[in-house]
C-alpha positions in Angstrom: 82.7 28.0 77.3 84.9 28.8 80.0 87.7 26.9 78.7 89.7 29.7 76.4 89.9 28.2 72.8 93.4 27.6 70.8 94.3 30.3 68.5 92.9 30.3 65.0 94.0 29.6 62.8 96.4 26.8 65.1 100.0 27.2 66.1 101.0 23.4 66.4 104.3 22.8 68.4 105.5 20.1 66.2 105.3 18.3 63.0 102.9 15.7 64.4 100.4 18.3 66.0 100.6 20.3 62.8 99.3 16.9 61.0 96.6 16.3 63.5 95.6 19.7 62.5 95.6 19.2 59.0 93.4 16.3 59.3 90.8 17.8 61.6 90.9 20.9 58.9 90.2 18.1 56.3 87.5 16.6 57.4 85.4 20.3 58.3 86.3 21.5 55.0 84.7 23.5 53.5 83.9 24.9 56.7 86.4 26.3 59.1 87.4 25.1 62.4 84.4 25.1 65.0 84.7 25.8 68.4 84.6 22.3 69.5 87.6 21.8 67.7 89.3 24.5 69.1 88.9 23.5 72.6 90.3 20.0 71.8 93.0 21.3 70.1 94.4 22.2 73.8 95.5 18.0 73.8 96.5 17.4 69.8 96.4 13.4 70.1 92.7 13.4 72.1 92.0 15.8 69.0 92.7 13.4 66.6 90.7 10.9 67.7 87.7 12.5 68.0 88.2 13.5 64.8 88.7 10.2 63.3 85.7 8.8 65.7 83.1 11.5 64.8 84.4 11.4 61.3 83.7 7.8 60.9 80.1 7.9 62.4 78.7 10.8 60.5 80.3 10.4 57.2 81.9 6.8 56.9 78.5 4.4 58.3 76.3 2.3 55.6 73.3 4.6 57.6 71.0 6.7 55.0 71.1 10.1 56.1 67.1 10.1 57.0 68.3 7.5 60.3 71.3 8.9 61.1 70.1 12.5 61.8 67.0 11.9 63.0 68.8 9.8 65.7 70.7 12.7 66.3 67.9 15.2 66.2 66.0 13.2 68.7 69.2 12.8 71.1 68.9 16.3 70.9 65.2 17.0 71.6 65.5 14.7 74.8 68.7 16.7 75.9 67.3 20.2 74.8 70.3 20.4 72.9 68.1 23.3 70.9 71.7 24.2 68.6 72.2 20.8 67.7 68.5 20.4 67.0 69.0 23.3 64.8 71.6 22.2 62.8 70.9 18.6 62.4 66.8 18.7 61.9 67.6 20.3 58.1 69.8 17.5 57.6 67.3 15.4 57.9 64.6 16.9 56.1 67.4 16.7 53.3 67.6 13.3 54.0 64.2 12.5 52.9 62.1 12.8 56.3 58.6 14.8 56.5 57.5 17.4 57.9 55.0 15.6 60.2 58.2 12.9 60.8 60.2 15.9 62.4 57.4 17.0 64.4 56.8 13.8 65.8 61.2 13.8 66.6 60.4 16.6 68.5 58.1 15.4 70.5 58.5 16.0 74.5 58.2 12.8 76.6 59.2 9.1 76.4 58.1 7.4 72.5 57.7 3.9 73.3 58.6 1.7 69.9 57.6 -2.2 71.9 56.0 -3.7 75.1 54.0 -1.8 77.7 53.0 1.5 76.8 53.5 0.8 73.0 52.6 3.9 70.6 51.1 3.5 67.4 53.8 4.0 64.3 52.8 8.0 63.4 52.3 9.4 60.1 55.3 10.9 58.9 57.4 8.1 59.9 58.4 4.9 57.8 58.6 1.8 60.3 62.4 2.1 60.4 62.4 5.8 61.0 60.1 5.4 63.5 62.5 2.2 65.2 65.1 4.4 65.5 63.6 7.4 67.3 62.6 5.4 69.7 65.6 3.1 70.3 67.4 6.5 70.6 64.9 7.8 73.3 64.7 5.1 75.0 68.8 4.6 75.3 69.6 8.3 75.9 66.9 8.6 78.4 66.9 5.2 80.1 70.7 4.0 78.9 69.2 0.6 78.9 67.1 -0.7 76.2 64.5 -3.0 76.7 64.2 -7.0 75.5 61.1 -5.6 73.4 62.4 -2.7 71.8 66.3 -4.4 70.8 63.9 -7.2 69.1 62.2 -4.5 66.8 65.2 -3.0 66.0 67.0 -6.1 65.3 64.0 -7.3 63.2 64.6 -4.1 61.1 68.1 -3.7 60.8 71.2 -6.3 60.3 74.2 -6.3 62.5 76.0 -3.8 61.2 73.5 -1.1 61.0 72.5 -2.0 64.8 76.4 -1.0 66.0 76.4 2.1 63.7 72.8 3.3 65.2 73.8 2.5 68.2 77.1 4.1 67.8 75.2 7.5 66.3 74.0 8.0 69.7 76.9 7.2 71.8 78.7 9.8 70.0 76.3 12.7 70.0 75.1 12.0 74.0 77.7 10.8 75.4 80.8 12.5 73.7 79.7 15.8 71.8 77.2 17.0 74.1 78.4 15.8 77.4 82.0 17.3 76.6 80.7 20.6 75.9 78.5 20.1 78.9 81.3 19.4 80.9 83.4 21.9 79.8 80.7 24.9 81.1 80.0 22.9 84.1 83.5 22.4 85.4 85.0 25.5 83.9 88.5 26.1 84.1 90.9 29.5 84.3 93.4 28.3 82.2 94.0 26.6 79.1 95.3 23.4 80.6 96.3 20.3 78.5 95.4 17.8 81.7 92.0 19.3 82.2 91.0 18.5 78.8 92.5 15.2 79.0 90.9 14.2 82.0 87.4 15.5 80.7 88.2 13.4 77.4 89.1 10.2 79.4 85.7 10.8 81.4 83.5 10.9 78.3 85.3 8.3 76.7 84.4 6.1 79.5 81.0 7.6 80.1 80.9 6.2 76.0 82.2 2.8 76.8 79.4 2.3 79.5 76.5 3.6 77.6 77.4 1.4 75.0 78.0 -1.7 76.9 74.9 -1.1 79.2 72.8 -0.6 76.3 73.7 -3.7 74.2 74.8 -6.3 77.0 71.4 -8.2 77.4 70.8 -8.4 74.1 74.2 -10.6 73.4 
């Protein structure tokens, strides 16, 4: 990263940054502060709501933890995101998928869950599993998802649990990864509080599209 991290542990500059601290610590506990932290910690309030946005989707959704990080894992197969792949495919595997399920997740190439080009369901993969890996590849690849595949998917899964999927991905392509992306890209020689914002306001809108795009025909 070429974007120099905040000390650690934090020197907050007031009583509300040293708050915004205390709740990012709160949430990583027992673990410390990671890097991406660190780097956001340059702009307290964006800080904060990452926190409280990441927070909500990995820890606060009605998801099992089987869909939720093998939507992750697969976001990070398709974006050879190999250190997020390593860190989240266990978490699955905890969360009650096989073996043969992960090896399927990581897979190279398109998995096609409806329509033209349709796959057969694998072994390894329950039919919701399987609904979700490829909803996930098919919106982090394509950003639009197709009539076919959103019917599946709906089929499977109630309103709620269609936003927080959705959601899931949003926040691991389009905000964790792309922000970290962005940050090696761009670079920057200092540690400068606009530069982060402006990279936070660009993924938050790069969020907000993917989102919309992804859901709008299926209203």
């Amino acid at each position: 990263m070429r974007l120099p991290y905040v000390a650690n542990p934090p020197q907050p500059s007031s009583p509300e940054d040293a708050a915004i601290v205390a709740r990012i610590q709160a949430r990583r506990a027992p673990r410390p502060l990671q890097p991406l932290d660190l780097a956001l910690l340059h702009a307290p309030p964006v800080a904060d709501g990452w926190n409280a946005f990441l927070g909500a989707v990995r820890t606060r959704t009605t998801l099992p933890d089987d869909l939720r990080e093998i939507a992750i894992s697969r976001v990070a197969v398709v974006n050879r995101a190999w250190y997020e792949w390593a860190h989240h495919a266990p978490l699955a595997v905890a969360g009650g998928v096989s073996e043969a399920g992960m090896e399927v997740v990581r897979r190279e190439g398109p998995l096609v869950l409806a329509g033209e080009g349709k796959a057969e369901r694998p072994e390894g993969l329950s039919e919701r599993q399987w609904a979700v890996v490829c909803f996930t590849d098919e919106m982090t690849r394509d950003v639009q998802v197709r009539d076919e595949t959103f019917a599946v998917v709906r089929g499977l899964f109630g309103e709620r649990e269609v936003v927080e999927i959705t959601a899931t991905v949003c926040a691991c392509f389009s905000s964790f990864l792309r922000f970290l992306w962005g940050l090696v890209l761009f670079g920057a020689g200092d540690a400068d509080d606009g530069f982060v914002r402006l990279l936070a306001t660009t993924v938050s809108a790069a969020s907000w599209w993917l989102w919309t795009v992804s859901l709008r025909t299926h209203a």
